[in-house]
C-alpha positions in Angstrom: 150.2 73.2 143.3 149.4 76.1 145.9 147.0 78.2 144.6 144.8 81.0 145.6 141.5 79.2 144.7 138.0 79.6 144.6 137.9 79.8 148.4 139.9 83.9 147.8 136.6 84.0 145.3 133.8 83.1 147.2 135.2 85.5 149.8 134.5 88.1 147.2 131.1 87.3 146.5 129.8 88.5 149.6 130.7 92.3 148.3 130.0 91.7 144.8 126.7 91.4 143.3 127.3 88.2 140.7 125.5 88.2 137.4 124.2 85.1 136.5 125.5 83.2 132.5 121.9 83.4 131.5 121.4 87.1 132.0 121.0 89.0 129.0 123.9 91.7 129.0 122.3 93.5 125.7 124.1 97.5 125.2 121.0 100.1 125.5 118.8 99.8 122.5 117.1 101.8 120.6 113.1 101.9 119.9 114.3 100.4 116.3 115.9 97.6 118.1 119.6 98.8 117.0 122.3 99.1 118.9 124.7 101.9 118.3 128.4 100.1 119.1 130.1 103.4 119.9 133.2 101.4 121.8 133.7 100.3 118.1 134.2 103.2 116.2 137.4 104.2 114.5 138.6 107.9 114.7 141.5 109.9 113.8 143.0 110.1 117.4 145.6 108.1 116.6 147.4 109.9 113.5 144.5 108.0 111.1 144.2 109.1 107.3 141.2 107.8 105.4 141.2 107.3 102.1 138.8 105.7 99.1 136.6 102.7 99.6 138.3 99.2 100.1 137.4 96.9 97.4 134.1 95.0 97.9 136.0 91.9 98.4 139.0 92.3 100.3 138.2 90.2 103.5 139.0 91.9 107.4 138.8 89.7 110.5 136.9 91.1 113.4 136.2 90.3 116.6 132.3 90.0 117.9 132.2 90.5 121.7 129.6 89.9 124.4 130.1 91.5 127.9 131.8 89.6 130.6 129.8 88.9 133.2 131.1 90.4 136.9 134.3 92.7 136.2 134.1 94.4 139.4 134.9 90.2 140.9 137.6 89.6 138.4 138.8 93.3 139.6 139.2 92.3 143.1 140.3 88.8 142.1 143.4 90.6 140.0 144.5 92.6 143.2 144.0 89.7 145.6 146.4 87.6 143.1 143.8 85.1 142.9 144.2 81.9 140.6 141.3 80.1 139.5 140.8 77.2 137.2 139.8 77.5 133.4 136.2 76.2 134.4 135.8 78.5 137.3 137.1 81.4 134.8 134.1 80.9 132.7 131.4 80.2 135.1 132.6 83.6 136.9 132.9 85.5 133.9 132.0 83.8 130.8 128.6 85.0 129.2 126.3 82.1 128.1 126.2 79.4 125.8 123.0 80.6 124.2 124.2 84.2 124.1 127.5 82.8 121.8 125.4 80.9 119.9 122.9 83.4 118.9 126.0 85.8 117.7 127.0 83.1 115.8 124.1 82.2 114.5 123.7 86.2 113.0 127.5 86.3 111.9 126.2 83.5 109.6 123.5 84.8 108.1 125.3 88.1 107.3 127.4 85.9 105.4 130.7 86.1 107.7 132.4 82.8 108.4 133.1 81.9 112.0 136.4 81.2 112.4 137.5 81.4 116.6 135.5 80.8 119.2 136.5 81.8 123.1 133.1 81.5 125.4 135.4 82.4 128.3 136.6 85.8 127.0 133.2 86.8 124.9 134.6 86.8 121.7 133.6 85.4 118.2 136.2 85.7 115.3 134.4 86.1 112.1 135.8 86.8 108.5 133.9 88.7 105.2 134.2 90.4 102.9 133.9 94.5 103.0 130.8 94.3 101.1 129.4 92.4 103.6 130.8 94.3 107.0 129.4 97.4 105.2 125.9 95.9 105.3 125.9 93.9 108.3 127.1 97.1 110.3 126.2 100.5 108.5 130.1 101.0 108.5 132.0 102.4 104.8 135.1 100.5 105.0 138.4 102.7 103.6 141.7 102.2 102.6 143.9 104.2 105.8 147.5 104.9 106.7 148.9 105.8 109.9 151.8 104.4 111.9 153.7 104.3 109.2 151.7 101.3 108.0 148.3 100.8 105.2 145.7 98.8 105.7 141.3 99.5 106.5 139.5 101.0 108.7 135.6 102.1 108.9 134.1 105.1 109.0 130.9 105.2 110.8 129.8 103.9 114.0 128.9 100.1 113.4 125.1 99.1 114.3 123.8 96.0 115.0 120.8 94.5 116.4 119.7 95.1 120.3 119.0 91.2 120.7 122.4 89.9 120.1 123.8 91.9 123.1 126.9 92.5 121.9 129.3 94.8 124.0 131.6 95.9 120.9 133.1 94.9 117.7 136.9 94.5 117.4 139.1 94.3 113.8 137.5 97.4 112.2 141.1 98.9 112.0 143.9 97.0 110.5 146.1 99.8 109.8 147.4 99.6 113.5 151.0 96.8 113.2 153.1 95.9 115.7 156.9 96.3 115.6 159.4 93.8 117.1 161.6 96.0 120.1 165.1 94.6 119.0 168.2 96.1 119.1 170.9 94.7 116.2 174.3 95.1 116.8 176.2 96.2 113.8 178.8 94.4 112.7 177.8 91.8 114.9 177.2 88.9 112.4 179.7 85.7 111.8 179.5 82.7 110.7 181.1 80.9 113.5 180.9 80.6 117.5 184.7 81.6 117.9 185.0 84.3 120.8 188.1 86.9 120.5 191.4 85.9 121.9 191.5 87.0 125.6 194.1 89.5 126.6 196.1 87.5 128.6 199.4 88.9 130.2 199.2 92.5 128.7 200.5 94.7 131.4 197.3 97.5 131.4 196.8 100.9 132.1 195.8 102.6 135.4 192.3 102.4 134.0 192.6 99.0 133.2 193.2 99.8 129.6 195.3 96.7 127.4 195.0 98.5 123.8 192.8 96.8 122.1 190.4 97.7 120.2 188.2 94.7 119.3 185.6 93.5 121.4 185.0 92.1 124.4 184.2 88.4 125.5 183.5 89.8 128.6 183.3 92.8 130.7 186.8 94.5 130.8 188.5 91.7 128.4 190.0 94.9 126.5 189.7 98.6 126.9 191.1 100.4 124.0 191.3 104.0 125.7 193.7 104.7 128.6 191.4 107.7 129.5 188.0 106.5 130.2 184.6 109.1 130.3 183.1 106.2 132.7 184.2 105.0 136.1 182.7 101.5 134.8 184.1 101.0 131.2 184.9 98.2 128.7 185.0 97.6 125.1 181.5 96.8 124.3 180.7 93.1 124.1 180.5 90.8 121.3 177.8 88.7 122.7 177.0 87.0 126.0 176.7 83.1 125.5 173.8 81.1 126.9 176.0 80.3 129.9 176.2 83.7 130.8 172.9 84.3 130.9 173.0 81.9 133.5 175.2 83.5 135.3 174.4 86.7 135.0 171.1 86.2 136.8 171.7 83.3 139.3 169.6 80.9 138.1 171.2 77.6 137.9 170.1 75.9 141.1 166.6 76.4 139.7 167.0 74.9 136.3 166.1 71.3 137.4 162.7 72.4 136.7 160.7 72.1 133.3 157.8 74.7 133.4 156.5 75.4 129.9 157.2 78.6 128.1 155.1 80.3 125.7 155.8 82.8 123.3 153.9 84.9 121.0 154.8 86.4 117.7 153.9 86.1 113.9 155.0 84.3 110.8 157.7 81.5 111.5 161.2 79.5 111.4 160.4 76.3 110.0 164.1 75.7 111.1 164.2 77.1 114.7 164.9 73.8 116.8 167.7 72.8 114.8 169.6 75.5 114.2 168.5 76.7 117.9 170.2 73.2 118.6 173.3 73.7 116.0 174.1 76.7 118.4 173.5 75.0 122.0 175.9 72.1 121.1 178.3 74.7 119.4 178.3 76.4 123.2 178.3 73.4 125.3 175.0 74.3 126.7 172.2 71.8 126.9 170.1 71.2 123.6 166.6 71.8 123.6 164.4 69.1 123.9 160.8 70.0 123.5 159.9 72.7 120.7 156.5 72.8 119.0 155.1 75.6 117.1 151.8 76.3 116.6 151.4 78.9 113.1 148.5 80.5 111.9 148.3 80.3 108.1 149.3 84.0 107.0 146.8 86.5 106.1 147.2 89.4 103.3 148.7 91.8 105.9 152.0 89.3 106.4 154.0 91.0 103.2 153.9 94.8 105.6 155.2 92.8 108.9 158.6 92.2 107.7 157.9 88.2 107.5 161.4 87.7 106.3 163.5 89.8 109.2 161.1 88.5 111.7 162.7 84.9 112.2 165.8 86.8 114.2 163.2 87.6 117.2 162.2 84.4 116.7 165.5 83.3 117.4 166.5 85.7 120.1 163.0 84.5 122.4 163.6 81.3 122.0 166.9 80.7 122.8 167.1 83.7 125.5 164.5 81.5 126.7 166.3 78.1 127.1 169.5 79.8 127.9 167.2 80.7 131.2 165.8 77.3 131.4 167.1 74.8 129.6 164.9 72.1 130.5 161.5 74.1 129.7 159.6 72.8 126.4 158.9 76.0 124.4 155.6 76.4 123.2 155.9 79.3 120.1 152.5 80.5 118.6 152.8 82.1 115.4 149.9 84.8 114.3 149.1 85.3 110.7 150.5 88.8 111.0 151.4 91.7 113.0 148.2 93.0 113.0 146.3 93.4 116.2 143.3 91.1 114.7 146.0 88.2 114.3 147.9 88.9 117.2 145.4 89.0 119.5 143.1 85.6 118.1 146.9 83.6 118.6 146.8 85.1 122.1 143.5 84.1 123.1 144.4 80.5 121.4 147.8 80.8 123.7 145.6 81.7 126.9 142.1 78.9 126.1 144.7 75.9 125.2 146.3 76.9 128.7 149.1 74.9 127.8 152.1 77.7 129.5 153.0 79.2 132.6 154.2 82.4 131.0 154.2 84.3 127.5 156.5 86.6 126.1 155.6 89.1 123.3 158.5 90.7 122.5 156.8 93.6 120.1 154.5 96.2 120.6 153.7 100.2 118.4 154.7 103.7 119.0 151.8 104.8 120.8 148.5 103.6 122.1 146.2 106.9 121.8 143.6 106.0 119.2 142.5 102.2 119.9 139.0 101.7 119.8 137.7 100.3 123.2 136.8 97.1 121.2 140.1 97.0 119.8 141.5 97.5 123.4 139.5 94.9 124.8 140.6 92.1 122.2 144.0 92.8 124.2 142.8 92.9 127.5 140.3 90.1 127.3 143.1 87.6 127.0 145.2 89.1 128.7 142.5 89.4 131.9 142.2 85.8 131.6 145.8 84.4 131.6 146.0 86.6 134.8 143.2 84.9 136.8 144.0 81.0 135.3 147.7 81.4 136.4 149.3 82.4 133.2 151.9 85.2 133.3 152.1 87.5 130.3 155.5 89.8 129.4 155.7 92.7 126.9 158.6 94.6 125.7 158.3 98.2 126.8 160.2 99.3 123.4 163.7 100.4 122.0 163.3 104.3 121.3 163.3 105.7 124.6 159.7 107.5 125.4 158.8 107.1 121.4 158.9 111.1 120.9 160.6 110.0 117.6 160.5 106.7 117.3 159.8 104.9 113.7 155.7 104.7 113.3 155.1 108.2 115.4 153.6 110.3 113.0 151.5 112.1 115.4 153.2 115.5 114.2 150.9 116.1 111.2 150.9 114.8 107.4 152.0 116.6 104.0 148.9 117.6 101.8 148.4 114.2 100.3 149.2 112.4 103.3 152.0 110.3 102.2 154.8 111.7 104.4 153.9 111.9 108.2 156.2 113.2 111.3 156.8 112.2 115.0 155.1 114.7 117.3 158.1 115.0 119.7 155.8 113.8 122.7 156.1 111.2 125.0 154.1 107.8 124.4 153.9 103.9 125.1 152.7 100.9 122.9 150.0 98.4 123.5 150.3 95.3 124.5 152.9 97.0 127.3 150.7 99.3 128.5 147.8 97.3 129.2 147.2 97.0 133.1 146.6 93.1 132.5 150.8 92.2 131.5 153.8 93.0 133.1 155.6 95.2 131.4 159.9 94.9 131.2 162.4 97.3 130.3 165.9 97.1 129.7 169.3 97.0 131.3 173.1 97.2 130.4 174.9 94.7 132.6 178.6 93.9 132.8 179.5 90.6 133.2 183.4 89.1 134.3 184.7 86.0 132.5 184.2 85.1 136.4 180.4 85.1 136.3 180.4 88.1 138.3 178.3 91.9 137.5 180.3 94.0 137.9 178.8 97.0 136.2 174.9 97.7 135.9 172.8 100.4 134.5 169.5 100.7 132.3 169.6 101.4 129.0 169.4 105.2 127.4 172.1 105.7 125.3 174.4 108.6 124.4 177.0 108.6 122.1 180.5 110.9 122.7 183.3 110.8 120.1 186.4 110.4 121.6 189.2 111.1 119.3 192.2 110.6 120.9 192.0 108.1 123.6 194.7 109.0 126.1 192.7 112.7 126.0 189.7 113.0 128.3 188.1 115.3 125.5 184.1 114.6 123.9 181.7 115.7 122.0 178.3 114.5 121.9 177.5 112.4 118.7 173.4 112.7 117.6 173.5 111.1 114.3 172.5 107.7 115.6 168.9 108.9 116.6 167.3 107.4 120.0 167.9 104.1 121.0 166.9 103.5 124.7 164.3 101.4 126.7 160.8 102.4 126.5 159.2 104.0 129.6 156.1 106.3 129.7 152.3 106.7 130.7 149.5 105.3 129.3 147.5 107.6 127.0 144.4 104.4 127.5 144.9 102.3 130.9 144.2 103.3 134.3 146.9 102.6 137.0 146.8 99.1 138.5 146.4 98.8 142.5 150.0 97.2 142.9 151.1 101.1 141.0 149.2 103.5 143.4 151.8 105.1 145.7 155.3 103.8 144.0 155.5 105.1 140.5 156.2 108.8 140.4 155.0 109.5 136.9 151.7 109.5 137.2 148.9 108.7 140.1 145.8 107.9 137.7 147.2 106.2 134.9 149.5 103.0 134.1 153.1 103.6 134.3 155.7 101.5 132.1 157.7 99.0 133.0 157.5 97.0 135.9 160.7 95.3 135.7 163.8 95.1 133.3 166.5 92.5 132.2 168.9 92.8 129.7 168.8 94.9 126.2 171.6 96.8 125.6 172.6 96.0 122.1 176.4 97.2 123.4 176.0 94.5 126.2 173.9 91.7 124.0 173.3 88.3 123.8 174.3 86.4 121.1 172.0 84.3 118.7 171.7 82.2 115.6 169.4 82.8 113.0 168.4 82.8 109.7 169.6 85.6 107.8 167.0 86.6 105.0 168.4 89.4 102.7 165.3 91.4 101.1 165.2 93.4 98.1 163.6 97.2 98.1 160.2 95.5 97.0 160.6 93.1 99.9 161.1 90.1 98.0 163.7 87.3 99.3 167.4 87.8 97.3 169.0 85.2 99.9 169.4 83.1 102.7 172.1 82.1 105.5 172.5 80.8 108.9 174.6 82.5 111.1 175.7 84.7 114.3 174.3 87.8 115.4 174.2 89.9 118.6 171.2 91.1 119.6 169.3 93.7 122.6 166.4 95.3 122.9 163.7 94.8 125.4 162.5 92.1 123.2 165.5 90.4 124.8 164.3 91.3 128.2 161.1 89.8 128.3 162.0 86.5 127.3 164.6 86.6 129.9 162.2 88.2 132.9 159.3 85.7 131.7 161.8 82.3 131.8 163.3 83.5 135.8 159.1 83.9 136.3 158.6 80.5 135.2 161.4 78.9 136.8 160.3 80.9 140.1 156.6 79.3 140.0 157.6 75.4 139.3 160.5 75.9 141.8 157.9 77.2 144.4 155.3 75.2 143.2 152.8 78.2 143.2 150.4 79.3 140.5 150.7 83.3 139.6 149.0 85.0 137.0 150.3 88.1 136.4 153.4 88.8 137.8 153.9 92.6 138.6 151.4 92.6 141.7 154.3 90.3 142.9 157.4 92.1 141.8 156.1 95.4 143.6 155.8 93.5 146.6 159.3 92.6 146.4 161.0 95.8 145.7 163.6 97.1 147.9 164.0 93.8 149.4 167.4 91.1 148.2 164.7 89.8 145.4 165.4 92.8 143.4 168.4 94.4 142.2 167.7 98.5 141.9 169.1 99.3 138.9 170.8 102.9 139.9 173.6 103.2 137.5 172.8 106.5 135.7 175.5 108.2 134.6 178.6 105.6 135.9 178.7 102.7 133.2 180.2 102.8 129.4 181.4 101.1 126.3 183.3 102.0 123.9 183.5 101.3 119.9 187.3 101.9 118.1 185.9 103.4 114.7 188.2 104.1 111.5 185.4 106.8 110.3 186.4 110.1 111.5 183.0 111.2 111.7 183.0 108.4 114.4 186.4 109.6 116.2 188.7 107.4 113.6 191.5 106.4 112.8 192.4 105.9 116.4 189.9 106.7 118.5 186.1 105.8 118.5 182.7 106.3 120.4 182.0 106.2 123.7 178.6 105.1 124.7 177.1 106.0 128.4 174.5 103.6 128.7 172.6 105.5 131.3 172.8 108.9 130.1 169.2 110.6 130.0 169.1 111.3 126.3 165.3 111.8 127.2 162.9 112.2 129.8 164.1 108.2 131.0 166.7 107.8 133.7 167.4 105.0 136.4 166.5 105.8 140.2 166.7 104.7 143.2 163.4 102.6 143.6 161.3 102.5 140.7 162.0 104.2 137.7 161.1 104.9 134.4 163.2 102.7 132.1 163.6 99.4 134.4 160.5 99.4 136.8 161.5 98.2 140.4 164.8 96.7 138.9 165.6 92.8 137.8 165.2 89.8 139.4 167.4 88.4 141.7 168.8 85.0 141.4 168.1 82.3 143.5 166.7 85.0 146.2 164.0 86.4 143.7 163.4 82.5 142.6 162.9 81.8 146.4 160.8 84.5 147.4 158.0 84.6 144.5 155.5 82.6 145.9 
């Protein structure tokens, strides 16, 4: 494979002073020998409520980290696009043998069981009790709410000895849980694979209008409304097939290749390949071949991560996935929850096996203000690393729009007793999206003929306009269906990349989301099979069924962008780490489509509910509409970066 080696690093060296493993890369000390591990302290920054003591013997993950050795190399390395070999990695950047083993050898004797350990990112997973994180680090371990979620956090900067040099101490909060970014369509779900009868010979209206008001198989299959609000305008679709997917982004003469897939999520579908396979030879698309799944055993925190609603993105990343490219195995990696203690340990296991050319986590939280540096750097650690070893790394940038109101902002201040919390009404952008190690993607709203041919594209922020008479070119605007919209924003913790400076126009010092965009418009979606748990108010399983459902969210789009990435590397026989530096290059050239279709694309839903336009008319949705701050541009913009890939001429020219 062509690769950027060790010859781009040495290069480096000659700038960059290199610190050697054996150093000792202690944090100042004190004249007690203590070190006070300020990058590890929680505060309230981040909407955090303390309560009373945890119980003595609840157990909390955490993370010990050393300091990586030469940061300002792997920073040069990251903008050069470098690639190096896992054993060039750690004898760059990894701290010593002796320094891991001495941390280890501590964790031990403070009675905390050792349970991950990454020499190449600095980190040592340990598990105890609160009793014994209390003692071991002068900490008082609470009971906390924010987010929307419960779980611990500690009060008190933790202290540990001088001699262990440790850099920081990740886990102390596990109130922070991720959220999976998809987008349901209602009414979507069926039992069977049968698409709507076309229109056939039904002589249409000027604005290509047959009368009908179910949906549509395809872009423009029916129109119900003779007058239309949008230039571009169909019934919205039921749900694109894997085929389509194909087709929509020009793929096909790539799909001879097999690169390996990753993706990263919690809990798991014991039943994933087959009925992922049930629904392939349903379609007449290609089965998959090569699943495994690699599941942490759940932790306590599981039961608050919706375990049981979780399989669907389950379902919609891995067969988004092979719909892309159908002869990739597809390597899912299951955390014990949707904490960041679990989900990051899974990712580091992802990134050290080193078994994938790309990763998609399709989840991510309402904001990332408040994360500990520690906590951060269990993220970016990881993340640094499947960057520089040739692993490319995709978050979902969110479904709420810019997360003013989105569900787990609660920002705006808590009642007395600090059970009910509000959104603050400000922009904001979730971790692991915002991190300047991953390439961010937002979301789209494409329109695709029966043909194979777009024929209407936008992003995704959605308005909704009742339209109750359909021949009358008369709306009002509709706001009981909240803020559903790709995410976009600044980050409130991550300075801008290099590849950033100069083309995003929301900020010049700190990292801008997304990078790129592929399709999530629950109105446009893609259709998936899954297993449909139904959950009582106490969360506990009532039943279970296998069945259709169509699906967005930009937890759709980063499956998609990260399967064209790995398609683009083994067709080019390149290794890439991360991908954005890459995609900026290529903007404005025939790689990227600009997505520039504010304000000229809709769909439209027939309702019988008056409040919804009924009993013959419905709602009009603009897909593009600025219901926030987030619009498309020309160039880069705020809800789909510099645009989507191009076909074969992205899959050509990323190398």
């Amino acid at each position: 494979m062509k690769r950027r080696t060790l010859a781009a690093a040495t290069a480096a060296l000659t700038t960059v002073a290199v610190v050697p493993a054996a150093a000792a890369l202690a944090s100042p000390s004190s004249a007690s020998g203590k070190t006070a591990l300020t990058s590890s302290a929680v505060t309230s920054a981040g909407g955090l409520n303390f309560g009373a003591s945890a119980p003595a013997s609840t157990s909390m993950t955490l993370g010990l980290q050393l300091p990586l050795r030469n940061q300002a190399l792997a920073d040069r390395l990251l903008a050069k696009g470098t690639v190096l070999t896992p054993a060039q990695y750690a004898a760059f950047f990894a701290p010593s043998k002796a320094q891991v083993s001495r941390v280890k050898a501590w964790a031990a004797s403070q009675g905390m069981k050792v349970t991950q350990v990454s020499t190449s990112s600095g980190q040592i997973r340990v598990s105890a009790p609160v009793s014994r994180i209390n003692r071991a680090l002068g900490v008082s371990v609470r009971s906390a709410t924010a987010n929307g979620s419960r779980g611990l956090a500690a009060v008190g900067t933790p202290v540990v000895p001088s001699n262990l040099g440790l850099s920081g101490i990740s886990g102390l909060n596990t109130v922070r849980k991720a959220r999976v970014d998809n987008a349901k369509q209602a009414g979507s779900t069926r039992s069977t694979l049968k698409r709507s009868a076309p229109a056939g010979n039904v002589k249409r209206a000027a604005n290509g209008s047959d009368g009908n008001k179910e949906c549509a198989n395809y872009w423009g299959d029916h129109l119900y409304p003779t007058v239309s609000r949008y230039g571009k305008e169909s019934n919205y679709i039921c749900g694109y097939f894997p085929q389509d997917l194909t087709q929509m982004y020009g793929v096909k003469a790539a799909q001879t290749k097999a690169p390996t897939i990753g993706v990263l999520l919690w809990g798991n579908d014991p039943n994933m390949l087959k009925i992922t396979n049930e629904y392939m030879t349903a379609a007449g698309y290609p089965t998959l071949k090569d699943y495994t799944a690699t599941v942490a055993a759940p932790d306590k925190d599981l039961p608050a991560c919706d375990p049981y609603g979780v399989v669907s993105e389950q379902s919609i990343d891995v067969q988004s996935s092979h719909s892309i490219s159908p002869n990739s195995p597809i390597r899912y990696y299951g955390a014990a929850s949707c904490t960041d203690a679990a989900l990051t340990s899974q990712l580091q296991l992802m990134v050290d096996q080193h078994k994938v050319s790309t990763i998609s986590m399709s989840f991510g939280e309402a904001y990332d203000k408040g994360m500990s540096k520690a906590d951060q750097a269990a993220w970016d650690r990881p993340l640094q690393q499947a960057a520089l070893t040739g692993i490319s790394t995709f978050g979902s940038s969110g479904d709420s729009g810019n997360n003013a109101y989105a569900a787990g902002n609660d920002l705006g201040g808590c009642n007395a007793d600090k059970t009910v919390c509000k959104p603050d009404g400000k922009p904001h952008i979730g971790y692991p999206a915002s991190s300047a190690y991953i390439t961010a993607v937002g979301g789209t709203s494409i329109g695709l003929t029966k043909t194979g041919s777009v024929v209407a594209a936008a992003g995704w922020e959605n308005l909704y306009f009742v339209q109750k008479d359909p021949a009358k070119a008369q709306y009002s605007l509709y706001t009981g269906f909240g803020t559903d919209g790709a995410g976009g924003g600044v980050s409130e913790v991550s300075k801008i990349p290099t590849w950033q400076k100069g083309v995003v126009t929301t900020s010049s010092t700190m990292r801008a989301v997304p990078d790129v965009a592929g399709l999530a418009n629950p109105y446009t979606p893609f259709l998936i099979r899954q297993t449909d748990n139904t959950v009582d108010k106490n969360g506990k399983l009532v039943s279970t069924q296998v069945d259709y459902a169509a699906y967005g969210g930009t937890s759709l789009a980063s499956p998609i962008v990260a399967a064209i990435v790995a398609l683009a590397k083994a067709y080019n026989n390149v290794q890439v780490g991360n991908a954005a530096p890459k995609l900026y290059a290529l903007r404005n050239s025939s790689a990227i489509t600009d997505i520039n279709g504010a304000g000229t694309m809709g769909v439209f839903a027939a309702s019988s509910k008056p409040q919804y336009g009924g009993p013959n008319g419905g709602i009009v949705i603009g897909v593009d509409s600025k219901p926030q701050n987030l619009v498309t541009t020309k160039g880069w913009d705020n809800v789909t970066g510099v645009g989507e890939p191009n076909g074969m001429n992205f899959i050509k020219a990323f190398k």
